[in-house]
C-alpha positions as CSV (number, residue, x, y, z in Angstrom):
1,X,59.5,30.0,-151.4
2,X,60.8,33.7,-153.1
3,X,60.2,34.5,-156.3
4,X,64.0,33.3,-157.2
5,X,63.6,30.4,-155.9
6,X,60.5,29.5,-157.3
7,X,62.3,30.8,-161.1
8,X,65.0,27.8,-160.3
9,X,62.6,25.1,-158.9
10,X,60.7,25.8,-162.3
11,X,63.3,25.4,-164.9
12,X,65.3,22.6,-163.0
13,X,66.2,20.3,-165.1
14,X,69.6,17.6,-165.5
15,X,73.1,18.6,-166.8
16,X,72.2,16.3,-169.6
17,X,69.1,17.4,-170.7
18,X,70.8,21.6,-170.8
19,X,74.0,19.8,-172.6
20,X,71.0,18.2,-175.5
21,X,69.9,21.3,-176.0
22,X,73.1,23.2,-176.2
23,X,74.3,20.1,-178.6
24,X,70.8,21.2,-181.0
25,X,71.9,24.2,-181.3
26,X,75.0,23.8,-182.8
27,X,73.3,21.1,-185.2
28,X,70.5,23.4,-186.0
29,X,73.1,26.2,-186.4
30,X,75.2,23.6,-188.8
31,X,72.1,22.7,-191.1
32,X,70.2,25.9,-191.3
33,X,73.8,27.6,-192.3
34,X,73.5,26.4,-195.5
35,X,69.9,24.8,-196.0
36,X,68.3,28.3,-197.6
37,X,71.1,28.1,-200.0
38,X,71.6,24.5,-201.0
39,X,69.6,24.6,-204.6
40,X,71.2,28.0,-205.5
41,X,74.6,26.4,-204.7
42,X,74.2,22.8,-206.5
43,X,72.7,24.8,-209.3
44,X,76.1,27.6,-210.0
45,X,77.9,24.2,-209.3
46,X,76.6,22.9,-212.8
47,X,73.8,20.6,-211.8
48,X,71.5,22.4,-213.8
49,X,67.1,23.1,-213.3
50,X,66.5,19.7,-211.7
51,X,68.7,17.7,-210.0
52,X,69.8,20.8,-207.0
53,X,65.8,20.9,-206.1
54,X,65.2,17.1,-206.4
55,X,68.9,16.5,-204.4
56,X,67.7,18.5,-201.8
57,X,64.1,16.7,-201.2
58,X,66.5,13.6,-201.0
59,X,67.8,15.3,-197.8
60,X,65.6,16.2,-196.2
61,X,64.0,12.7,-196.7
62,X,66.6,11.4,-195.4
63,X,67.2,13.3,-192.3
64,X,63.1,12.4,-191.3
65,X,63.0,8.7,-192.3
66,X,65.8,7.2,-191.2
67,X,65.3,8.6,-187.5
68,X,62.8,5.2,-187.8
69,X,65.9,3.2,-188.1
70,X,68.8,5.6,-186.4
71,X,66.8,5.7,-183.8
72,X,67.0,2.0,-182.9
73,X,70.7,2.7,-182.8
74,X,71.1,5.4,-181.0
75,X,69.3,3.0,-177.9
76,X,71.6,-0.1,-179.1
77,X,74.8,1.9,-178.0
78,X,73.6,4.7,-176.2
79,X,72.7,8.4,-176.9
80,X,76.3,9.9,-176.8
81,X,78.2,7.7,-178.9
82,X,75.7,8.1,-181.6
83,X,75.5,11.8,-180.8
84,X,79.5,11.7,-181.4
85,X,79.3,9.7,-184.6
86,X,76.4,12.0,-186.2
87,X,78.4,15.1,-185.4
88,X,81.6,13.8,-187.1
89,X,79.1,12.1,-190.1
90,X,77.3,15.5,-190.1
91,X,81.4,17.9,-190.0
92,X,82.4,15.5,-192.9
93,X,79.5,15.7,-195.2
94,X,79.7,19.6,-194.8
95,X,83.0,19.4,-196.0
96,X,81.9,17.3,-198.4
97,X,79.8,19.9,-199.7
98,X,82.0,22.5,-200.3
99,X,85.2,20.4,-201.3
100,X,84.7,20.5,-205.2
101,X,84.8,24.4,-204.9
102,X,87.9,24.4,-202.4
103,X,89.8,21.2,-203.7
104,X,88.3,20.4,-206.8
105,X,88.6,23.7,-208.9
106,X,84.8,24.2,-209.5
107,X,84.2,27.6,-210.3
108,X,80.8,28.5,-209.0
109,X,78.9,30.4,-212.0
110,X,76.8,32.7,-211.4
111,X,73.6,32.1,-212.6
112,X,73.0,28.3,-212.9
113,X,72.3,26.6,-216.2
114,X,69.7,24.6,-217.7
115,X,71.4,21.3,-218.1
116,X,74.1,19.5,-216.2
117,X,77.3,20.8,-216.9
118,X,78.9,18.9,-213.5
119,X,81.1,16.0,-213.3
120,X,82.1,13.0,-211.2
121,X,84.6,15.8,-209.8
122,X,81.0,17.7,-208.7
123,X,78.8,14.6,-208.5
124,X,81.0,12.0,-206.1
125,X,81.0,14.4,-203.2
126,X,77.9,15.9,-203.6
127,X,76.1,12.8,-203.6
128,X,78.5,11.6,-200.7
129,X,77.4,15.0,-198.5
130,X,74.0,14.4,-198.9
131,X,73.9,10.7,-197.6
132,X,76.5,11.9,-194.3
133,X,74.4,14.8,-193.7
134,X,71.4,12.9,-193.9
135,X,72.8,10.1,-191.9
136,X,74.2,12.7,-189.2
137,X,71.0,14.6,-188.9
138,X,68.9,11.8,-188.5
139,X,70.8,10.1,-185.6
140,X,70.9,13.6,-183.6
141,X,66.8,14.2,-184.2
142,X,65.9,10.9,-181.8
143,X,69.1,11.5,-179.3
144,X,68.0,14.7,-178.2
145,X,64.2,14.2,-178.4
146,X,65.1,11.2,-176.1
147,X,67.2,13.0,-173.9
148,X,64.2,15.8,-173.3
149,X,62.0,12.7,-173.1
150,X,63.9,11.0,-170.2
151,X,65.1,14.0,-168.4
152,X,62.0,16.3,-168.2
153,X,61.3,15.5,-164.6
154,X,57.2,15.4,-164.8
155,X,57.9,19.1,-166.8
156,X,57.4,17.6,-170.1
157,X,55.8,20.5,-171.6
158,X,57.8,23.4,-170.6
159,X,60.6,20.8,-171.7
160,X,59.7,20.4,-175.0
161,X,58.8,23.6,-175.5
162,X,62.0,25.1,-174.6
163,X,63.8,22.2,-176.9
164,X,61.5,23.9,-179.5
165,X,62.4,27.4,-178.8
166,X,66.5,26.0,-179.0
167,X,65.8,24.6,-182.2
168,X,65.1,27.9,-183.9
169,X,67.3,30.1,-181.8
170,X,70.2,27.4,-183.6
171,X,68.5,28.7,-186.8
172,X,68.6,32.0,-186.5
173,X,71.8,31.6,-185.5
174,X,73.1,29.7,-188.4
175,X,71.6,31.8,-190.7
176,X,73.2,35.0,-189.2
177,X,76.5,33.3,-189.2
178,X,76.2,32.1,-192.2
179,X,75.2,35.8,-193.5
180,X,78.1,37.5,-191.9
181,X,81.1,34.9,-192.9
182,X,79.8,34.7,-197.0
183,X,79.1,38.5,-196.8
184,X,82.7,39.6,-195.6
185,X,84.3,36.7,-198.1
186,X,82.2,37.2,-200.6
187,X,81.9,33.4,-201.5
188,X,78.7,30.9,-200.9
189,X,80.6,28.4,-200.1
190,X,82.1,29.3,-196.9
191,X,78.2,28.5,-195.8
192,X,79.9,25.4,-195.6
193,X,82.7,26.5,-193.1
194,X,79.9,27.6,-191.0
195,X,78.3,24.5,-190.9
196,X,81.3,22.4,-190.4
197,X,82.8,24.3,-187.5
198,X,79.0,24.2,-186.3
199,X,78.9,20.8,-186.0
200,X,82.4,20.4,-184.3
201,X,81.6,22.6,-181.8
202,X,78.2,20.4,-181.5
203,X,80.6,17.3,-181.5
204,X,83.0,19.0,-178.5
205,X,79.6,19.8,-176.4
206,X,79.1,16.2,-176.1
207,X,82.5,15.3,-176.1
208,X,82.7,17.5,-173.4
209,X,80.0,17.9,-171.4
210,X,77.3,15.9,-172.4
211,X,75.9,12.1,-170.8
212,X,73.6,9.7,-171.1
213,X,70.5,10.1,-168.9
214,X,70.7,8.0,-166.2
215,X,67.3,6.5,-167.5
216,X,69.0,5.9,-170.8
217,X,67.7,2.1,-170.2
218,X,64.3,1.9,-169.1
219,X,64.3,-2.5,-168.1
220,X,60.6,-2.3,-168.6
221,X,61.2,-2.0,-171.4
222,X,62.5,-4.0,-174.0
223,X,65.1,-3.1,-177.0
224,X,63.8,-3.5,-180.4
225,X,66.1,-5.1,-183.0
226,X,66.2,-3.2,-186.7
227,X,63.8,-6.1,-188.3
228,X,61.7,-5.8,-185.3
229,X,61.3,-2.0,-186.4
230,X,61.0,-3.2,-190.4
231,X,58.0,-5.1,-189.4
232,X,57.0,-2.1,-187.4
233,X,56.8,0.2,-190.2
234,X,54.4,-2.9,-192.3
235,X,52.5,-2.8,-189.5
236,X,52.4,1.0,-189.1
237,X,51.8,1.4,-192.7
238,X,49.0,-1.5,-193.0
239,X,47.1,0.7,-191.0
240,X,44.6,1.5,-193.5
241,X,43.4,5.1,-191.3
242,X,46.9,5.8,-190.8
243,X,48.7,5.6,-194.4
244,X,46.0,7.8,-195.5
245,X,46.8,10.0,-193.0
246,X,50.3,10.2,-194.2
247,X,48.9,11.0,-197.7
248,X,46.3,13.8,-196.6
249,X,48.8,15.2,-194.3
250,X,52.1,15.2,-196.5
251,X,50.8,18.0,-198.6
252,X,51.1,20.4,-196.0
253,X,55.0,19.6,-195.8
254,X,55.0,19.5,-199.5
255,X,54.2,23.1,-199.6
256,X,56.3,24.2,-196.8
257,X,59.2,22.4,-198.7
258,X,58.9,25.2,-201.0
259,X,60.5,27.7,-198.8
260,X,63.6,25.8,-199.6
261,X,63.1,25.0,-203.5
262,X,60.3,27.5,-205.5
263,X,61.4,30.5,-203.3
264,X,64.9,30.2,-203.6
265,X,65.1,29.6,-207.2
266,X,62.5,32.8,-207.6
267,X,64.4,35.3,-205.8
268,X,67.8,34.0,-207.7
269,X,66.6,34.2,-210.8
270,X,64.0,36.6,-211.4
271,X,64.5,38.6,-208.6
272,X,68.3,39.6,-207.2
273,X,71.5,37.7,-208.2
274,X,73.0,37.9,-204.9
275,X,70.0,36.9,-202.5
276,X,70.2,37.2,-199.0
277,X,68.1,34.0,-198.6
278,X,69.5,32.9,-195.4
279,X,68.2,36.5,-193.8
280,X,64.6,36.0,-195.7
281,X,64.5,32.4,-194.1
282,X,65.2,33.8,-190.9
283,X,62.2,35.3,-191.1
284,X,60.4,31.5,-189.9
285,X,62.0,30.9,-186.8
286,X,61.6,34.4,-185.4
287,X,58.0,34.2,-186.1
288,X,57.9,31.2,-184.4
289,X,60.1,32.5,-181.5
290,X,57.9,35.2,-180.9
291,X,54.6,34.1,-181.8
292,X,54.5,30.7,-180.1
293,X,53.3,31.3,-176.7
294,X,50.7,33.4,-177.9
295,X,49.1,31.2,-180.6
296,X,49.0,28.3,-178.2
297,X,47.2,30.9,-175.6
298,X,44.6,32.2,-178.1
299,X,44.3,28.6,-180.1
300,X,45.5,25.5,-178.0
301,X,42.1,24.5,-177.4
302,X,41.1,23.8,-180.9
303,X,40.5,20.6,-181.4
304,X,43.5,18.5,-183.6
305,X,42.4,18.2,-186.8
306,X,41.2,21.6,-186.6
307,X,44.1,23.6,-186.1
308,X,46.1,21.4,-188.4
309,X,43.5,22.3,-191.4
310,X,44.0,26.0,-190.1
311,X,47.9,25.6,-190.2
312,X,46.9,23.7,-194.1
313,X,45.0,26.9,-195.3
314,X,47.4,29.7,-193.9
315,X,50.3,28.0,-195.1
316,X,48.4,27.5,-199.0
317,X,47.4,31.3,-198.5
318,X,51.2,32.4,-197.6
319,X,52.3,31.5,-201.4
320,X,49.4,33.2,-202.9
321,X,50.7,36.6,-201.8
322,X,53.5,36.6,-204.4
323,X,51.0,37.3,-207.2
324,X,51.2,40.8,-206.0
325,X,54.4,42.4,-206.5
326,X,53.8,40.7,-210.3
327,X,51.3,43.3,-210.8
328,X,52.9,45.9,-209.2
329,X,54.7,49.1,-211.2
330,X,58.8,48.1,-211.4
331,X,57.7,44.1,-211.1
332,X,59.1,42.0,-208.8
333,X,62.4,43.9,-208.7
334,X,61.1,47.5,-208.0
335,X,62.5,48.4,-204.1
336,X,60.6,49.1,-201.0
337,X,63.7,48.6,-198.1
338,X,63.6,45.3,-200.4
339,X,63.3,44.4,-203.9
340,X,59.1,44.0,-204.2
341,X,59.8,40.0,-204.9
342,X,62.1,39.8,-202.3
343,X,59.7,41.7,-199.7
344,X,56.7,39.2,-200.2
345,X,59.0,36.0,-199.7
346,X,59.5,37.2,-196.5
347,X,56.3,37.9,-196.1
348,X,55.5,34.3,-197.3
349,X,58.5,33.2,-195.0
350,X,56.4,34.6,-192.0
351,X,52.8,33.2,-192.9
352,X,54.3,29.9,-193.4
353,X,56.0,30.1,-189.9
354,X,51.9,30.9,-188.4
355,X,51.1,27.3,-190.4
356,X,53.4,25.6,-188.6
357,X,52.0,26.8,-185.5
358,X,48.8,25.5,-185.7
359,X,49.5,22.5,-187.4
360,X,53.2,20.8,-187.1
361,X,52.8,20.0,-183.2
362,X,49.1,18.9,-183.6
363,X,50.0,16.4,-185.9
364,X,51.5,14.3,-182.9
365,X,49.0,14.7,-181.1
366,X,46.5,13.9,-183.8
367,X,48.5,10.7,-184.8
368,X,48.6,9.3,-181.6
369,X,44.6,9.2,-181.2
370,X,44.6,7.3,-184.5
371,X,46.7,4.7,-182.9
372,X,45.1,1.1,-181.8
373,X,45.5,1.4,-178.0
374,X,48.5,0.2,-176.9
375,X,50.4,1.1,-179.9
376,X,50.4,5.2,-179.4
377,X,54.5,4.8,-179.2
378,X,55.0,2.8,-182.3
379,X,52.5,4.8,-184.7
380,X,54.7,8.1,-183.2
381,X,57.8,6.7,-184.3
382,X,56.4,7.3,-187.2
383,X,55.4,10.5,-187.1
384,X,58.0,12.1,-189.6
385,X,57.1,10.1,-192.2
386,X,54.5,13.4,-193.5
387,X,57.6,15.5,-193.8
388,X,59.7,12.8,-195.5
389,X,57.0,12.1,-198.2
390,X,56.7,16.2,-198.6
391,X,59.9,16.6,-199.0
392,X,61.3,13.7,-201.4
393,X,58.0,14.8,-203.5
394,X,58.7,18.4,-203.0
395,X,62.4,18.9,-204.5
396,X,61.5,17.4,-208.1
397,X,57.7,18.5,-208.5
398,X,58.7,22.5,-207.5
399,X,61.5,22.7,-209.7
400,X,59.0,21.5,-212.1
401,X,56.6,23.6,-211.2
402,X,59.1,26.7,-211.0
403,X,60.9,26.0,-214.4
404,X,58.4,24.7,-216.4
405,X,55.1,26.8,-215.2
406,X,56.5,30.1,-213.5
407,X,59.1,30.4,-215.9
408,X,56.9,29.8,-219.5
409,X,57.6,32.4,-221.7
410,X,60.2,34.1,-219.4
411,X,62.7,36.2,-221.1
412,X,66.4,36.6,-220.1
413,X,67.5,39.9,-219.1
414,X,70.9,42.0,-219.7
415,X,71.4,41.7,-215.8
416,X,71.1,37.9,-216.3
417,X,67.3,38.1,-214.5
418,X,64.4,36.3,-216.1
419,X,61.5,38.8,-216.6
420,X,58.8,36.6,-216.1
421,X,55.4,36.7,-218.0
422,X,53.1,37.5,-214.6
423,X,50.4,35.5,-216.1
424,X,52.5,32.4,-215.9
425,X,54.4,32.9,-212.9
426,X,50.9,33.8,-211.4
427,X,49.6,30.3,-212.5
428,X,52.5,28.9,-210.7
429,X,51.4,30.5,-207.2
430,X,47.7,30.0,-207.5
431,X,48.9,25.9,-208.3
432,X,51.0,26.1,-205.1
433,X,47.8,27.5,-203.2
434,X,45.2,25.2,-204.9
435,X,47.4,22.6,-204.0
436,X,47.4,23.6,-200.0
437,X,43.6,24.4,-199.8
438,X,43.2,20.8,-201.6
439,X,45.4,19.3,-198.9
440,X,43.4,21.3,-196.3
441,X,40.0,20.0,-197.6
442,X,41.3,16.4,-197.8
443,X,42.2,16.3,-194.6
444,X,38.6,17.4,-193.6
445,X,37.2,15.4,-195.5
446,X,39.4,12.6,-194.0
447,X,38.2,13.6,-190.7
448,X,34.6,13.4,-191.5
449,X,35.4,9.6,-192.9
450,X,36.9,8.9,-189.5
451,X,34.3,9.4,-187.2
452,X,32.4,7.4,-189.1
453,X,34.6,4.2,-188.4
454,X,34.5,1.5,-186.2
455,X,37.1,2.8,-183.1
């Protein structure tokens, strides 16, 4: 067999597992247009310190709990009528999003507020975006992860890992989209175009081009009903080993939550009115794009727990780095290609992308050895419920942690900037860190307990 040949033999795979993929894209595309700049934009919209950080841990809670649920769906009525329904959900809550700006007359200020200024003009589809983009993103999630599942041909890891790599090549897409179309406008909320049209063109790929595996339906085995999957999630959760497993483990997502709450409000406020936070953000995916392969070369034989207290520590060490520039001459807005503040979220961006790669794959892995044998598949449909818990814990507690500890003593500028007192906004990092070493040591700690148990 040539060398050609061999190339094509390797990455053979169905029409409908390419057309999955190509449908992630878009999705990923859609939600990452506008995810970097979600608490900036609630916030100019009048919703004031709180509610944009605490809003946007709803979301994210929604999009990784209700795959428990969505996912029963999806296998009720097949893959591609549920993939059509959560692009549509997913193109209307994006217009959703941006309709009090383009129908409403919001003016978007621009620095946001303390209190809520917003009304039921602001508040109705805002609240109504959230729940379809939630909805929409947690139907796609098991869709396509059951597509790659059924359609991997005995290739499961190159499979998945290639699904992987799609997912942030969709985000560095959206993000660069989303940079281009608010930079020639001029306006934030055409992130929202971006996402919408993202999502239709995810909605036409299926439309289009995409079917259900033809091992959609395994007979072996059997459908479960939504109570059957209520009393799944009692039994999943009476786990006594497991549900502290979701505690230990949820500070890690907790902290990586941050990149889209504590970082975005620093740069905004303290650092440059007109952020490029979609760009900074970018910085995680390419990271992870490039770096991949090599970490799982160098590091894939670390046992679980290990790498995932690694992935704990780097990530709690990533937000440590912005005590620097506090120190610095010119502060955080002094410019090296970047303002100084600016330059270590980035930085942070990147480190935070090396956690995930020690940690966020291992978790599976990890989770399905603390399964009762026989039950490995029902304790992994669990498996997002870590990120879920991080992130509805998250939203509020960092734009606590950013208003009422980072900010103490802060003074307003004549630019509109906050110059912060580096003392306190120094306290605020080292809390972020503490917290991620702490999460790192619990999970050892939980580790150690483990081995002692009964298996």
């Amino acid at each position: 067999m040539d060398q050609q040949s061999s190339f094509r033999e390797k990455y053979r795979f169905p029409s409908s597992y390419w057309n999955a993929n190509l449908t992630e894209l878009f999705e990923r595309a859609a939600y990452y247009s506008m995810a970097s700049f979600i608490v900036i934009y609630l916030g100019r919209l009048g919703l004031g310190d709180y509610w944009p950080s605490t809003l946007n841990g709803v979301l994210w809670f929604l999009v990784y709990f209700l795959p428990i649920l969505s996912g029963t769906i999806a296998d009720q009525i097949g893959f591609r009528r549920s993939l059509l329904m959560a692009c549509l959900l997913l193109a209307g809550g994006y217009f959703l999003m941006g309709y009090p700006v383009w129908f409403g007359g919001q003016v978007l200020v621009l620095q946001a507020g303390k209190e809520v200024t917003a009304g039921s003009g602001v508040l109705v589809p805002v609240a109504a975006a959230i729940l379809l983009i939630g909805i929409g993103g947690s139907i796609v999630k098991p869709c396509i992860a059951g597509t790659v599942q059924r359609t991997h041909l005995g290739k499961a890891t190159l499979a998945f890992a290639i699904f992987y790599m799609v997912i942030n090549i969709g985000s560095v897409v959206g993000r660069l989209a989303a940079f281009f179309v608010r930079t020639k406008l001029g306006r934030l909320d055409t992130i929202f175009i971006v996402s919408m049209l993202a999502a239709l063109l995810a909605f036409m790929v299926v439309l289009l081009r995409y079917r259900d595996p033809e091992s959609a339906v395994d007979p072996e085995k059997p459908r479960r009903t939504l109570p059957e999957v209520l009393i799944g999630m009692f039994k999943v959760l009476g786990s006594g080993r497991f549900a502290l497993f979701l505690l230990v483990s949820s500070g890690f997502f907790f902290i990586y939550n941050q990149v889209y709450n504590v970082l975005p409000l620093y740069v905004k406020k303290t650092v440059d009115l007109s952020p490029a936070m979609d760009l900074y953000t970018m910085a995680n995916p390419i990271t992870i794009v490039l770096f991949q392969l090599l970490i799982t070369k160098l590091f894939g034989k670390l046992p679980p727990i290990k790498s995932i207290i690694v992935g704990t520590v780097i990530i709690g060490l990533a937000m440590l780095i912005n005590v620097v520039p506090l120190y610095l001459a010119g502060g955080v807005t002094a410019r090296l290609w970047l303002p100084l503040g600016s330059l270590f979220v980035v930085m942070t961006v990147s480190l935070i992308a090396f956690g995930e790669l020690f940690a966020s794959a291992r978790l599976y892995e990890y989770i399905g050895s603390l399964a009762p044998k026989g039950q490995e598949g029902l304790f992994l449909g669990y498996s997002n419920l870590p990120m879920a818990i991080g992130s509805l814990v998250g939203g509020p507690a960092g734009a606590w942690l950013f208003n009422k500890v980072m900010c103490a003593g802060a003074v307003k500028q004549a630019n509109g900037l906050l110059k912060l007192d580096p003392k306190a906004a120094a306290t605020g990092w080292i809390l972020l860190t503490l917290f991620g070493l702490g999460s790192a040591l619990s999970m050892w700690f939980y580790n150690r307990w483990l081995q002692k148990q009964p298996a």
